[in-house]
N, CA, C and O atoms as a GROMACS GRO file, in nm:
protein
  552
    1UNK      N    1  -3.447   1.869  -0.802
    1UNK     CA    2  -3.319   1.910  -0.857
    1UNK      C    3  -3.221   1.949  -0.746
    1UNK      O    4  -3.109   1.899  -0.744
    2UNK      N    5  -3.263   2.043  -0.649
    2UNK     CA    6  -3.202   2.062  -0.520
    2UNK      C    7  -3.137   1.940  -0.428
    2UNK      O    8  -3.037   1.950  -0.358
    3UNK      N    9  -3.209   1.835  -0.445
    3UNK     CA   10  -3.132   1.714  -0.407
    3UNK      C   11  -3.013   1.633  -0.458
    3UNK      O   12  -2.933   1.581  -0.380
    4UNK      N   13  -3.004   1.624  -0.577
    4UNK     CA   14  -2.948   1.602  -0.662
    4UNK      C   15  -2.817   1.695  -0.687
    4UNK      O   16  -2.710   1.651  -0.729
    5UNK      N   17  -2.838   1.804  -0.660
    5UNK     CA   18  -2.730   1.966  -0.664
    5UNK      C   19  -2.660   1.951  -0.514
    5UNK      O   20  -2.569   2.030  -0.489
    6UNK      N   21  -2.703   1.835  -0.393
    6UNK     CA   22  -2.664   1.872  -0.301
    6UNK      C   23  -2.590   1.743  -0.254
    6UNK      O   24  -2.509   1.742  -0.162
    7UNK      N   25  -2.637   1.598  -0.351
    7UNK     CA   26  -2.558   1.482  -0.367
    7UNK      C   27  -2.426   1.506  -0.450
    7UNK      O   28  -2.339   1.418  -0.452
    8UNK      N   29  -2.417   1.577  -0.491
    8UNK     CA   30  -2.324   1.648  -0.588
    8UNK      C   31  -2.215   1.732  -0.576
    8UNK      O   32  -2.123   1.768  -0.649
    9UNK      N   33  -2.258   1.756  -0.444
    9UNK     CA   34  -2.179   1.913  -0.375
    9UNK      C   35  -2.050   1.856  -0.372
    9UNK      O   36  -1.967   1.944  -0.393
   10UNK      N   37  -1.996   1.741  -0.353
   10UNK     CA   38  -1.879   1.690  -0.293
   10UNK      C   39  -1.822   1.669  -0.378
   10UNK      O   40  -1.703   1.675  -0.347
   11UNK      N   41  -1.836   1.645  -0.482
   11UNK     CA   42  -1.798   1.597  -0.617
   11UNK      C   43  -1.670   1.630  -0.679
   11UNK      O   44  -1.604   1.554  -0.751
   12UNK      N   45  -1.630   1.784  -0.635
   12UNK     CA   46  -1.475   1.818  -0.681
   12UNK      C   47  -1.391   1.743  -0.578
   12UNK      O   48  -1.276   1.705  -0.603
   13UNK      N   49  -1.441   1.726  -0.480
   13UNK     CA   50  -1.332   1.683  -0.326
   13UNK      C   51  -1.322   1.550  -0.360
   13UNK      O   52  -1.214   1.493  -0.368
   14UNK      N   53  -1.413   1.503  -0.378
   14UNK     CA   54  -1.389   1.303  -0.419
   14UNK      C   55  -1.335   1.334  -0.486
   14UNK      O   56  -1.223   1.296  -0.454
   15UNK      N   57  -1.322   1.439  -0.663
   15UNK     CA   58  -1.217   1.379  -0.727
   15UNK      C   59  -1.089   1.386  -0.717
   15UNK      O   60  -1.015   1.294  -0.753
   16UNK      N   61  -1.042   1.507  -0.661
   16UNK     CA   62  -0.887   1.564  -0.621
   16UNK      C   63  -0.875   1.453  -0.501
   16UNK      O   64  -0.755   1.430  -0.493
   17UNK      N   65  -0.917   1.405  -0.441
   17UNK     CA   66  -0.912   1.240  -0.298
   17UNK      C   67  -0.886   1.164  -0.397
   17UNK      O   68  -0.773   1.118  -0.412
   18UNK      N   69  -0.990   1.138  -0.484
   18UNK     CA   70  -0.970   0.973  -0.585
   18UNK      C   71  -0.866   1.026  -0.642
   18UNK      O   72  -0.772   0.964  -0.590
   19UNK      N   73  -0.794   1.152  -0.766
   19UNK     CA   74  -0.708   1.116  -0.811
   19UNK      C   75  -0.593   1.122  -0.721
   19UNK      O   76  -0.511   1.046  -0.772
   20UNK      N   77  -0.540   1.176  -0.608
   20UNK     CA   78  -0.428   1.204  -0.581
   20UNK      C   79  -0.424   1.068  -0.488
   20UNK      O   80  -0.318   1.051  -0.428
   21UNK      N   81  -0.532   0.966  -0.467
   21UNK     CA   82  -0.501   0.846  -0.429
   21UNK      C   83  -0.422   0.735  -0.506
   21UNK      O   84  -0.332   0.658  -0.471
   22UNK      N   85  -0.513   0.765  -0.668
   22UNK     CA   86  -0.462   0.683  -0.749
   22UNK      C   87  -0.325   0.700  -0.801
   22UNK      O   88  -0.265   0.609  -0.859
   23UNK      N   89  -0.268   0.835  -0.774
   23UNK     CA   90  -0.123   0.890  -0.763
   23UNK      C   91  -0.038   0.812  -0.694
   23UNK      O   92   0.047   0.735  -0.738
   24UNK      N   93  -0.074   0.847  -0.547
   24UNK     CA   94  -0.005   0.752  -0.423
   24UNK      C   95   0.009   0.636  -0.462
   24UNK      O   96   0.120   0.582  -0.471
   25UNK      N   97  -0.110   0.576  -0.494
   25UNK     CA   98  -0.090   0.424  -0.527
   25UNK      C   99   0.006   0.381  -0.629
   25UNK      O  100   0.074   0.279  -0.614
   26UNK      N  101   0.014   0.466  -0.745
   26UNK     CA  102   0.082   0.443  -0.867
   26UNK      C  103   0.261   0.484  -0.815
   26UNK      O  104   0.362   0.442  -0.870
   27UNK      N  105   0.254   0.550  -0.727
   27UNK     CA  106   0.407   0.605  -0.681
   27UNK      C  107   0.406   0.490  -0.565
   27UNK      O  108   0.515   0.435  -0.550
   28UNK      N  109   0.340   0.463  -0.512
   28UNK     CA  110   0.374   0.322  -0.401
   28UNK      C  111   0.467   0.220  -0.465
   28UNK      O  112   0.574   0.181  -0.416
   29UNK      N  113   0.390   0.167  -0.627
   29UNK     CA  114   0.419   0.075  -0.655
   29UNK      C  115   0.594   0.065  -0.701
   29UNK      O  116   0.686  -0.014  -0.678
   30UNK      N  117   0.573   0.238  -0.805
   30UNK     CA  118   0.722   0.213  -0.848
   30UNK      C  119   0.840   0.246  -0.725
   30UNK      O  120   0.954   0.208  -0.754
   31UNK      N  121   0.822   0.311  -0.598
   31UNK     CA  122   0.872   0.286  -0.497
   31UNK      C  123   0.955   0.162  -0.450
   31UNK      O  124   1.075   0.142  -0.432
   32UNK      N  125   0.807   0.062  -0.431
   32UNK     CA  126   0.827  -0.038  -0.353
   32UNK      C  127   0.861  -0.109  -0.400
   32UNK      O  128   0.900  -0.191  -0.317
   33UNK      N  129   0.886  -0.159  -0.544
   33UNK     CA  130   0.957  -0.227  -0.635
   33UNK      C  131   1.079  -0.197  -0.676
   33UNK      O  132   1.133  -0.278  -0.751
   34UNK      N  133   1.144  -0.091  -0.644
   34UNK     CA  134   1.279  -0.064  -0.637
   34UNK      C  135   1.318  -0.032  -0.507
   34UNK      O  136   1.438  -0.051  -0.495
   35UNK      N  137   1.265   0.010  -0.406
   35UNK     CA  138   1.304   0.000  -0.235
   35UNK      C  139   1.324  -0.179  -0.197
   35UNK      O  140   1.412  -0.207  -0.115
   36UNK      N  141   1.269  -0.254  -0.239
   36UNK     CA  142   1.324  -0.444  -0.184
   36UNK      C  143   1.417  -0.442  -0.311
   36UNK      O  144   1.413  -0.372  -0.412
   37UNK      N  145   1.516  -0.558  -0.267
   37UNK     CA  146   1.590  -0.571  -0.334
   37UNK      C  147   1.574  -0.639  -0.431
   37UNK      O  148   1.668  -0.661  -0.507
   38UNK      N  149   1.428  -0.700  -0.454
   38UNK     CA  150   1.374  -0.784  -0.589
   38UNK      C  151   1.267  -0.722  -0.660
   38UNK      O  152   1.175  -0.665  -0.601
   39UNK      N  153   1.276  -0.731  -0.767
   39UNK     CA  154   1.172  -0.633  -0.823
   39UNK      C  155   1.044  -0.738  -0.850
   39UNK      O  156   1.026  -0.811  -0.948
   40UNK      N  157   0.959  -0.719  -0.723
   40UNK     CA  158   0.828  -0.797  -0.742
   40UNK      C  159   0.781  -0.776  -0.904
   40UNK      O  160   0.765  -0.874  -0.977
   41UNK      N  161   0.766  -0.657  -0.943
   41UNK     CA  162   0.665  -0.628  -1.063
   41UNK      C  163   0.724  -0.736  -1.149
   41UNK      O  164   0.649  -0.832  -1.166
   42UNK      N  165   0.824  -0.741  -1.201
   42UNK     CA  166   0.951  -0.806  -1.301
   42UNK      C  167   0.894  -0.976  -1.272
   42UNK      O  168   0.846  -1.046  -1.362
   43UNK      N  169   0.911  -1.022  -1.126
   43UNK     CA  170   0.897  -1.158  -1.106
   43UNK      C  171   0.778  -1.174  -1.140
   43UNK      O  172   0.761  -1.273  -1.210
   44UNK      N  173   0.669  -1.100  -1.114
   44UNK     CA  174   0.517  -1.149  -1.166
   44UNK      C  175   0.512  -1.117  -1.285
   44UNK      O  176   0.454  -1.207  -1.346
   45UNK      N  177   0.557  -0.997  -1.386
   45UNK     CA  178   0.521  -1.014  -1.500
   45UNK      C  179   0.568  -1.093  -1.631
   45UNK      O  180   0.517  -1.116  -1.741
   46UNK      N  181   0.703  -1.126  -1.560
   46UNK     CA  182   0.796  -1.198  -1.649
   46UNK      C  183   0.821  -1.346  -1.637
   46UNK      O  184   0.840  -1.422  -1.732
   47UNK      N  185   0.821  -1.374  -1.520
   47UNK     CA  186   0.826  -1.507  -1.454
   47UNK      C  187   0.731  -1.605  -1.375
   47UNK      O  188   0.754  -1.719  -1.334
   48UNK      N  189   0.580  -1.501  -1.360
   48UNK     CA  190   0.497  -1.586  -1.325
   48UNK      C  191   0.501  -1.632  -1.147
   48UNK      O  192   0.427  -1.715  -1.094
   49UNK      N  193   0.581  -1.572  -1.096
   49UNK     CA  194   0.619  -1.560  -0.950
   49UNK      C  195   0.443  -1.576  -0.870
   49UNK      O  196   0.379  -1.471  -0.872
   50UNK      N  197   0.400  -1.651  -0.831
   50UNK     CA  198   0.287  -1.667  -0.741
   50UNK      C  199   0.362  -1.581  -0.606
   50UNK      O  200   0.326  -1.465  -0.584
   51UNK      N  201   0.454  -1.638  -0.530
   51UNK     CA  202   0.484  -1.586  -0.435
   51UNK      C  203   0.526  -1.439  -0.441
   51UNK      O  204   0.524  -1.371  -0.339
   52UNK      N  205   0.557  -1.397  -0.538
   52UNK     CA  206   0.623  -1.202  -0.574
   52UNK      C  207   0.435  -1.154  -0.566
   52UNK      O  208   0.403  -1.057  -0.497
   53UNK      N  209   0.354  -1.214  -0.624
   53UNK     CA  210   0.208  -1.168  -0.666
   53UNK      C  211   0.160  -1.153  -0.502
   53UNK      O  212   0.136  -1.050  -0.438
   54UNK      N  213   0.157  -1.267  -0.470
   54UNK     CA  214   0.114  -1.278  -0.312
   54UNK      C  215   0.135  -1.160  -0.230
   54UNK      O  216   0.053  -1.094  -0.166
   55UNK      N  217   0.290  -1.143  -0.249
   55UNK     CA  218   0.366  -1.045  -0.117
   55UNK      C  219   0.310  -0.910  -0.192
   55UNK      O  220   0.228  -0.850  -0.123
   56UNK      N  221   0.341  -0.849  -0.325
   56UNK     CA  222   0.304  -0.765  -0.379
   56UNK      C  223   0.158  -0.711  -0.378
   56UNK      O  224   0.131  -0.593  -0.356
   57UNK      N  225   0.065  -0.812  -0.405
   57UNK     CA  226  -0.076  -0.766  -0.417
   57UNK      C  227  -0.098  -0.721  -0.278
   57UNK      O  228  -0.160  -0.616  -0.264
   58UNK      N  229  -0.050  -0.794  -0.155
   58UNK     CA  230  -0.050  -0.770   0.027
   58UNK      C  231  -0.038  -0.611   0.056
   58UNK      O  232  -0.125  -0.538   0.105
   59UNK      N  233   0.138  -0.563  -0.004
   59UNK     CA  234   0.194  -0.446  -0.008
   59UNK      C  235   0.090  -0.316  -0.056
   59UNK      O  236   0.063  -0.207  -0.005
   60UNK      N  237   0.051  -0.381  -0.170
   60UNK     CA  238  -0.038  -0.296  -0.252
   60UNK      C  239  -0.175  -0.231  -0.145
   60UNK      O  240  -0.201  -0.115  -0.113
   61UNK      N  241  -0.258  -0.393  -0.103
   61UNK     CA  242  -0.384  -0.384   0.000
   61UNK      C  243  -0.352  -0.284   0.117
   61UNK      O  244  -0.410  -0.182   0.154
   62UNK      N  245  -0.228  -0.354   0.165
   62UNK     CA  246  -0.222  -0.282   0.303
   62UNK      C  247  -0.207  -0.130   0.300
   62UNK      O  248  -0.250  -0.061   0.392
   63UNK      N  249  -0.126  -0.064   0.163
   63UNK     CA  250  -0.129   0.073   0.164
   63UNK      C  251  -0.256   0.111   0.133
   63UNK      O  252  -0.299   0.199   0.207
   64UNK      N  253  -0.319   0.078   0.060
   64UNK     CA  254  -0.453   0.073   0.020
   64UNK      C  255  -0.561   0.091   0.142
   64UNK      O  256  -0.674   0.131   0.115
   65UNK      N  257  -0.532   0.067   0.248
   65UNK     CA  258  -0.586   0.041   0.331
   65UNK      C  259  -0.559   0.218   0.429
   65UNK      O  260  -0.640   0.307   0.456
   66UNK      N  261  -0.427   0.205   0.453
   66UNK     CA  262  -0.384   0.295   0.501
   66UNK      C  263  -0.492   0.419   0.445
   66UNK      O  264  -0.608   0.449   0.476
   67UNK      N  265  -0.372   0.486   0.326
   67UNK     CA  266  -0.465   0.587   0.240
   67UNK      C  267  -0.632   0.593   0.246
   67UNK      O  268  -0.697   0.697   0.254
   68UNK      N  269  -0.695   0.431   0.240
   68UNK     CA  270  -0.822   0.540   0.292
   68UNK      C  271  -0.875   0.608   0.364
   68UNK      O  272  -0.953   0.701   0.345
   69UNK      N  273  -0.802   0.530   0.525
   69UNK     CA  274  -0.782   0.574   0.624
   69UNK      C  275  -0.735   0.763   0.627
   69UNK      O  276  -0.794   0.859   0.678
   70UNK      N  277  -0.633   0.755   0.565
   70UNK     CA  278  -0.609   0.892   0.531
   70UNK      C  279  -0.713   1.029   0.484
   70UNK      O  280  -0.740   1.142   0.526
   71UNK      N  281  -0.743   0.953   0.390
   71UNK     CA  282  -0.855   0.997   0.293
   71UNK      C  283  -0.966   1.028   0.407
   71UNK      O  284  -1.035   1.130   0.408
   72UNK      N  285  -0.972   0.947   0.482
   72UNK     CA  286  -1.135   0.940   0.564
   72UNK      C  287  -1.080   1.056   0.714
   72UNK      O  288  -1.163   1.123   0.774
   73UNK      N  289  -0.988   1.057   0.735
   73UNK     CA  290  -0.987   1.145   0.854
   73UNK      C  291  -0.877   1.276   0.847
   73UNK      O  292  -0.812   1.334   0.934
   74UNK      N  293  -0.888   1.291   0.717
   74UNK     CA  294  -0.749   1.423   0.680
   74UNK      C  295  -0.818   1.547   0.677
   74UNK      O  296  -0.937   1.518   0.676
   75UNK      N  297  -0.803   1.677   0.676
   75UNK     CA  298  -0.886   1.804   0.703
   75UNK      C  299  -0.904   1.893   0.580
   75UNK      O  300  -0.987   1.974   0.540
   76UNK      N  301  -0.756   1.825   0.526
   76UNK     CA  302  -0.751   1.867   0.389
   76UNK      C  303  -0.645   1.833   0.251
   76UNK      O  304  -0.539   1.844   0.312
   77UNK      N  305  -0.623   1.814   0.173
   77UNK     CA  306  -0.543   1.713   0.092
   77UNK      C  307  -0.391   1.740   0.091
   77UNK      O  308  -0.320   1.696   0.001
   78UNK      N  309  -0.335   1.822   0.206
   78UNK     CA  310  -0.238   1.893   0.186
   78UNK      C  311  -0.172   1.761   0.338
   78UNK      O  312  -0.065   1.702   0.354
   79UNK      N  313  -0.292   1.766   0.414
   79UNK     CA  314  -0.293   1.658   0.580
   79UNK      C  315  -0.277   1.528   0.496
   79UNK      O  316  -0.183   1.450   0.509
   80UNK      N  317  -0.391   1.510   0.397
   80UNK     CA  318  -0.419   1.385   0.336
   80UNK      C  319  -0.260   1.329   0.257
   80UNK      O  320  -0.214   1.215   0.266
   81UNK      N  321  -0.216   1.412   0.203
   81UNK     CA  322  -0.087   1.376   0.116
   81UNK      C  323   0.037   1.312   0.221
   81UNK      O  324   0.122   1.226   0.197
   82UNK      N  325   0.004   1.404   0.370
   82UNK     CA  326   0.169   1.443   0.447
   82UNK      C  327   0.155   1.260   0.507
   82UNK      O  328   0.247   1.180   0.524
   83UNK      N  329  -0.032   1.235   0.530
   83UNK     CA  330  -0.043   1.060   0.624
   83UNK      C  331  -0.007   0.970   0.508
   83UNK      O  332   0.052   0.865   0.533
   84UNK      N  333  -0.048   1.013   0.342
   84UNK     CA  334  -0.026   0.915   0.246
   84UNK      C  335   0.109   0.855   0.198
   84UNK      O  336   0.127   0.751   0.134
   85UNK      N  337   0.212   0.957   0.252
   85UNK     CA  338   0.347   0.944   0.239
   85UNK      C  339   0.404   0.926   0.398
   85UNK      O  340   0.524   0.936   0.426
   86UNK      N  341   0.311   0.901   0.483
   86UNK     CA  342   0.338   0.813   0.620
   86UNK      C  343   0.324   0.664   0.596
   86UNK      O  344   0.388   0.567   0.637
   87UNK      N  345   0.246   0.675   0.537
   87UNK     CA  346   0.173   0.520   0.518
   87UNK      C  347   0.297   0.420   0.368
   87UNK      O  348   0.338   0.306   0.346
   88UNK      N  349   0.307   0.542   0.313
   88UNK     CA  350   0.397   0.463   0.225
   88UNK      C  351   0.562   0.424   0.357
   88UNK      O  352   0.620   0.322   0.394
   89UNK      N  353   0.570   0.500   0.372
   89UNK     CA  354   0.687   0.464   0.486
   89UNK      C  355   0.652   0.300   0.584
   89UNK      O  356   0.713   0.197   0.613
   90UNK      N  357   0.554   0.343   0.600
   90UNK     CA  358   0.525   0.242   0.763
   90UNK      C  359   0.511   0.128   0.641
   90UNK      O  360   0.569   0.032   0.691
   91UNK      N  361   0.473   0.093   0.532
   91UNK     CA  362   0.446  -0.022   0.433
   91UNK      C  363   0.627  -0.019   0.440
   91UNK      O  364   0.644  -0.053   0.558
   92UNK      N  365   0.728  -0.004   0.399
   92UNK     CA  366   0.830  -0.004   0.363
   92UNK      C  367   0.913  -0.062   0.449
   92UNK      O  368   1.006  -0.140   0.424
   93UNK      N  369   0.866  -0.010   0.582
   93UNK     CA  370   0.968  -0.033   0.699
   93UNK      C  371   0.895  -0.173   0.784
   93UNK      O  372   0.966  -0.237   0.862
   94UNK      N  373   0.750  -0.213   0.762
   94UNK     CA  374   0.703  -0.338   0.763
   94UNK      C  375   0.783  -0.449   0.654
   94UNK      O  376   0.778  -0.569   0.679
   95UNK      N  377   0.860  -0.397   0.524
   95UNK     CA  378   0.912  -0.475   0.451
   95UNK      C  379   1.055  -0.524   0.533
   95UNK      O  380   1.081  -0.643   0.555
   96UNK      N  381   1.122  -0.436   0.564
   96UNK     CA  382   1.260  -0.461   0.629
   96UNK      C  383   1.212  -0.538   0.738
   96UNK      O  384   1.284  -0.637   0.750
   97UNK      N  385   1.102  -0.534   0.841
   97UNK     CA  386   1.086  -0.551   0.959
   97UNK      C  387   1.045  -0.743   0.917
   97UNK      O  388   1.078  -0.834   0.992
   98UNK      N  389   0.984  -0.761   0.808
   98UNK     CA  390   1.006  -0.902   0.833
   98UNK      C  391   1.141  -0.952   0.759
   98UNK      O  392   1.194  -1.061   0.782
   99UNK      N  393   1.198  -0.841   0.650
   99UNK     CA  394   1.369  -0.895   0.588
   99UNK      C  395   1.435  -0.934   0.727
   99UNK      O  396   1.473  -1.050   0.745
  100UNK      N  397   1.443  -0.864   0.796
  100UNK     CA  398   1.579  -0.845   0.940
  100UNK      C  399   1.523  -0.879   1.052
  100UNK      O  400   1.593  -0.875   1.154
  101UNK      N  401   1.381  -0.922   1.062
  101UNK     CA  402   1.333  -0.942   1.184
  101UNK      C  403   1.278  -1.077   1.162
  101UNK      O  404   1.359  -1.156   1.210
  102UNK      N  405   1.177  -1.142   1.112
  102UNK     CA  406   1.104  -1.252   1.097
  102UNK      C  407   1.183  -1.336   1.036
  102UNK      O  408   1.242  -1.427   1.096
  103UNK      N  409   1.191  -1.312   0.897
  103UNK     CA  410   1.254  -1.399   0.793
  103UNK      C  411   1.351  -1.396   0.684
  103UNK      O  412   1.324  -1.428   0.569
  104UNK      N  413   1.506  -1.344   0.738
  104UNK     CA  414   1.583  -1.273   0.699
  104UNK      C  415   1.604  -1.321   0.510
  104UNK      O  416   1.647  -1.255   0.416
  105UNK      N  417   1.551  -1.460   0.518
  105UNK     CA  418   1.597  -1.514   0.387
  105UNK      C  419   1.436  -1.470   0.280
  105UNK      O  420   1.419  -1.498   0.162
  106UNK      N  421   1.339  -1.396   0.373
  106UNK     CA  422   1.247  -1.414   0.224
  106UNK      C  423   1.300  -1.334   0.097
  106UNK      O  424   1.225  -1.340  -0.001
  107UNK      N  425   1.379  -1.284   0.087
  107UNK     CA  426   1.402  -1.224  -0.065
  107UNK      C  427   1.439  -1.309  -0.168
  107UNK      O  428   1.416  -1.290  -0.288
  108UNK      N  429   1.519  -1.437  -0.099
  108UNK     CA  430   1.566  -1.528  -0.155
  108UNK      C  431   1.462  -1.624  -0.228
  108UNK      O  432   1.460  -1.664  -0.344
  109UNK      N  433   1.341  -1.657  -0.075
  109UNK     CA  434   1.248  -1.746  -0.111
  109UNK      C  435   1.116  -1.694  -0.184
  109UNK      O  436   1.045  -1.776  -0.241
  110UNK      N  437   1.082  -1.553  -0.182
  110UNK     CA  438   0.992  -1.521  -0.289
  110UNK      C  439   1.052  -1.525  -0.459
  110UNK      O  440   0.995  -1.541  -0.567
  111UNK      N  441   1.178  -1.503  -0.421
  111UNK     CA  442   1.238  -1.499  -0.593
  111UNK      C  443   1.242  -1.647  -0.632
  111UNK      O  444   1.259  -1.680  -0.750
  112UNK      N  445   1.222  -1.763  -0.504
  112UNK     CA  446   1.258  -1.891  -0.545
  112UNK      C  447   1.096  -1.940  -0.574
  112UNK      O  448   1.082  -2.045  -0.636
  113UNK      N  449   0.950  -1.852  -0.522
  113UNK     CA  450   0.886  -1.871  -0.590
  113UNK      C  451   0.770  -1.935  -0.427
  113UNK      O  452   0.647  -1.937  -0.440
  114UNK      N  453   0.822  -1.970  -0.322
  114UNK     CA  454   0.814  -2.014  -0.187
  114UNK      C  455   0.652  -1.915  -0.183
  114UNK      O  456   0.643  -1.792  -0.184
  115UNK      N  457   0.582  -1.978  -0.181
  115UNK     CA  458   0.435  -1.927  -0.164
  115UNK      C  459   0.405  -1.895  -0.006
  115UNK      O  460   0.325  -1.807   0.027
  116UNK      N  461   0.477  -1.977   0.088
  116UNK     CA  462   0.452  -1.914   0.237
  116UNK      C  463   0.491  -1.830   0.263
  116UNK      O  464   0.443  -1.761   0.353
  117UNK      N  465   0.620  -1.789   0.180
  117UNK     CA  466   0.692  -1.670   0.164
  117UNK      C  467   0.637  -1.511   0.139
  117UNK      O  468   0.667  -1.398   0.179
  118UNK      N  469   0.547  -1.565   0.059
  118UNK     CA  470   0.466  -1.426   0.008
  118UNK      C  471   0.377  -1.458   0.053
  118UNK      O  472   0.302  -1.381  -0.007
  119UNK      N  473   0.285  -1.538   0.147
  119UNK     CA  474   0.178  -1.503   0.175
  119UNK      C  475   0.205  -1.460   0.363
  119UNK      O  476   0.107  -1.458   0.437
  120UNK      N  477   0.330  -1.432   0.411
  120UNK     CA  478   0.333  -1.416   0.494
  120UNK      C  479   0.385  -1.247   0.473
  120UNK      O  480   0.369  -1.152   0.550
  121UNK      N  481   0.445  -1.251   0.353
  121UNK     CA  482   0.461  -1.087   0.326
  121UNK      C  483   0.347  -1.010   0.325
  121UNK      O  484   0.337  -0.902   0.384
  122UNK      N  485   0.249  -1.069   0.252
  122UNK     CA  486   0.151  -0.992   0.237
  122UNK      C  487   0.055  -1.003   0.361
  122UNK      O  488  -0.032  -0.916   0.357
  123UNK      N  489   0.048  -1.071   0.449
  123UNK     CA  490  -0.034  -1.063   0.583
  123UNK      C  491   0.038  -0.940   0.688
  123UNK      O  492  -0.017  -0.861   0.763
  124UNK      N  493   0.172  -0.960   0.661
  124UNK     CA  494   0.244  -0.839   0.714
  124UNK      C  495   0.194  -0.713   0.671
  124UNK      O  496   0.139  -0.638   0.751
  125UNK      N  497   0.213  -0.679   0.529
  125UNK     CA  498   0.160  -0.596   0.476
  125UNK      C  499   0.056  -0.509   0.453
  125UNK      O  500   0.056  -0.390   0.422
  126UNK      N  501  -0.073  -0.621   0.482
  126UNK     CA  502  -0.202  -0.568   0.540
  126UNK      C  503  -0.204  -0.540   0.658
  126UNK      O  504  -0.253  -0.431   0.688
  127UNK      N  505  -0.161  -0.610   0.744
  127UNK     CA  506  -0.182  -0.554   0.879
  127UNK      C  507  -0.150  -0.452   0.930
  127UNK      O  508  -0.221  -0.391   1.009
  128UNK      N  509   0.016  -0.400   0.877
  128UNK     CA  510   0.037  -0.224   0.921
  128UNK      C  511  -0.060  -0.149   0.850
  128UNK      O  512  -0.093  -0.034   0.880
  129UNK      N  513  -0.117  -0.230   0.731
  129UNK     CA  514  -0.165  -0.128   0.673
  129UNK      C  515  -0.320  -0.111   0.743
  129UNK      O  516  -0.390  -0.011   0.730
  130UNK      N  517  -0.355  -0.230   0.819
  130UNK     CA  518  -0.473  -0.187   0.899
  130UNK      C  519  -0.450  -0.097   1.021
  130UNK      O  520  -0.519  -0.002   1.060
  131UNK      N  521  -0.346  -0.146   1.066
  131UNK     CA  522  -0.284  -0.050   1.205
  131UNK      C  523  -0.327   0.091   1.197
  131UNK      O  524  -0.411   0.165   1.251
  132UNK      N  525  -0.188   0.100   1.062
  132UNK     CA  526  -0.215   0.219   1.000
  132UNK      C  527  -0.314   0.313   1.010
  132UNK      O  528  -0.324   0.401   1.096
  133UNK      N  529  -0.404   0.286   0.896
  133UNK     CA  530  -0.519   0.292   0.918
  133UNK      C  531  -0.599   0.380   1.052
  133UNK      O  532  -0.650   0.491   1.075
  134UNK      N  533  -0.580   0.285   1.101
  134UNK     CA  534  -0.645   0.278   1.251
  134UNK      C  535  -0.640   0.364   1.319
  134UNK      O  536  -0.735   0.414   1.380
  135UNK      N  537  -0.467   0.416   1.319
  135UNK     CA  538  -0.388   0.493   1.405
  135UNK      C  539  -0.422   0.656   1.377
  135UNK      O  540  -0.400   0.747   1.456
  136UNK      N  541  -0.498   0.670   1.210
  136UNK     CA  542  -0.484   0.806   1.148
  136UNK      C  543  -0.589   0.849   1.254
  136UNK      O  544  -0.563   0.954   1.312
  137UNK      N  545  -0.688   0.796   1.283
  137UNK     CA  546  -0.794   0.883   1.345
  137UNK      C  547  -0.766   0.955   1.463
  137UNK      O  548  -0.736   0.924   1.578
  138UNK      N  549  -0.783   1.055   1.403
  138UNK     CA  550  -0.693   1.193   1.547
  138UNK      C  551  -0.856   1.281   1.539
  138UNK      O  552  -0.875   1.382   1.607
   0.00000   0.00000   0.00000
């Protein structure tokens, strides 16, 4: 029973981590769908957008990525919250960075549906979000 009482011990901390992740994530989304100037959610749910799904599901991973990162090296959920709302930033400013830097026209060509379009968003997207990631370990 002592084993079992001691697999267990952690059990309030995973859940206040898992829910205030699934928070972040849920505030990422309605964020990042009104921070670009196209509303990914709208093009995939209404229009079937492969390329909005692509760049979007990317956006989604790469914060995803971040935050666990967070999650895995924060001291306490107060550290964990301040990197989770870093990470939503650095996802955001990876969005502008390929609008104004790489490929000034993808807003045009994910709304036109351009599948290289979004699959180059979303490689962007994962990757800060691996950086990210990467970078939390202090």
């Amino acid at each position: 029973m002592e084993v079992f009482a001691n697999s267990l011990a952690g059990l309030g901390a995973f859940l206040l981590y898992f829910a205030l992740s699934l928070a972040f994530l849920l505030l990422f989304k309605i964020i990042y769908v009104r921070f670009t100037p196209h509303d990914e959610w709208k093009l995939v749910k209404d229009q079937q957008n492969t390329a909005a799904a692509i760049g979007l599901s990317g956006s989604i991973l790469g914060y995803c990525l971040a935050i666990a990162g967070a999650a895995s090296n924060s001291v306490n959920l107060i550290d964990f919250a301040l990197w989770g709302v870093i990470a939503l930033i650095a996802q955001l400013i990876a969005f502008y960075i390929v609008r104004f830097g790489f490929m000034p026209k993808i807003v045009e060509r994910i709304e036109a549906g351009e599948i290289p379009a979004g699959i180059l968003m979303a490689a962007t997207s994962v990757s800060v979000g691996l950086l990210n990631a990467a970078c939390m370990t202090y």
